[in-house]
C-alpha positions as CSV (number, residue, x, y, z in Angstrom):
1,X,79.4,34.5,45.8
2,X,77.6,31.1,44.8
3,X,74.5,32.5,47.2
4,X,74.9,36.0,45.1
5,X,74.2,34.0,41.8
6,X,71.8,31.8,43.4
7,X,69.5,34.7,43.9
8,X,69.8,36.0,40.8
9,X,68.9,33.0,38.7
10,X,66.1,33.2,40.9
11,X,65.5,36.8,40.3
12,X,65.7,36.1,36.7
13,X,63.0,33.3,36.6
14,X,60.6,34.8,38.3
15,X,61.1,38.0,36.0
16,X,60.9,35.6,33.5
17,X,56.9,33.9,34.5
18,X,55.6,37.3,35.4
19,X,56.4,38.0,31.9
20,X,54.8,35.0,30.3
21,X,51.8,35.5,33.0
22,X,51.5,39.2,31.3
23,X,51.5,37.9,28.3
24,X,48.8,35.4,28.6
25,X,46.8,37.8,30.4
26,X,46.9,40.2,27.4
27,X,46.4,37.1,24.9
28,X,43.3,36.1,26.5
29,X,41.8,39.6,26.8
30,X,42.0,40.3,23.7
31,X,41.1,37.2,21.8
32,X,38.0,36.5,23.7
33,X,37.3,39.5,24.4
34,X,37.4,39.0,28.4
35,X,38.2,41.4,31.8
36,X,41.6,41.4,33.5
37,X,40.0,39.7,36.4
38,X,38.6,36.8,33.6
39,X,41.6,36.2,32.3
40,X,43.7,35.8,35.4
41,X,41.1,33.4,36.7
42,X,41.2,31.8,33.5
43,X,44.9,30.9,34.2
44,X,44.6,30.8,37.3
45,X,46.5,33.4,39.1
46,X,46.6,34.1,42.8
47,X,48.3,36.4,45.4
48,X,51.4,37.9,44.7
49,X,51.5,36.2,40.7
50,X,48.2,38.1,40.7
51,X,48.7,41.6,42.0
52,X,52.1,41.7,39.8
53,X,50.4,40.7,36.7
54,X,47.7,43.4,37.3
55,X,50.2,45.7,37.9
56,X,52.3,45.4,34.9
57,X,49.8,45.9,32.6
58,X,48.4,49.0,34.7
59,X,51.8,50.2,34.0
60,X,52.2,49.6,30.5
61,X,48.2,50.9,29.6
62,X,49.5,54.3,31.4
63,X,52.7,55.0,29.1
């Protein structure tokens, strides 16, 4: 059981930074004006943190 909640506190927090990563990303498109690609660089994103981020807001320009 402990393992069980274990995973999900870690589920939770990395729910939890892809949705401030999002966040920024839309921030700093729209205040400066800036790509996706810009702004992910701009903070830094890489890998996985990277292609969810992209993803997300793929998803969310769709609906």
């Amino acid at each position: 059981m402990c393992d069980a909640v274990k995973e999900y506190g870690i589920k939770c927090g990395r729910i939890e930074a892809d949705r401030a990563n999002v966040n920024a990303v839309r921030n700093l498109m729209i205040n400066y004006q800036i790509s996706l690609d810009q702004a992910m660089n701009a903070i830094g994103l890489q890998g996985k943190e990277r292609q969810a981020v992209e993803d997300e807001l793929k998803k969310k320009d769709v609906s």
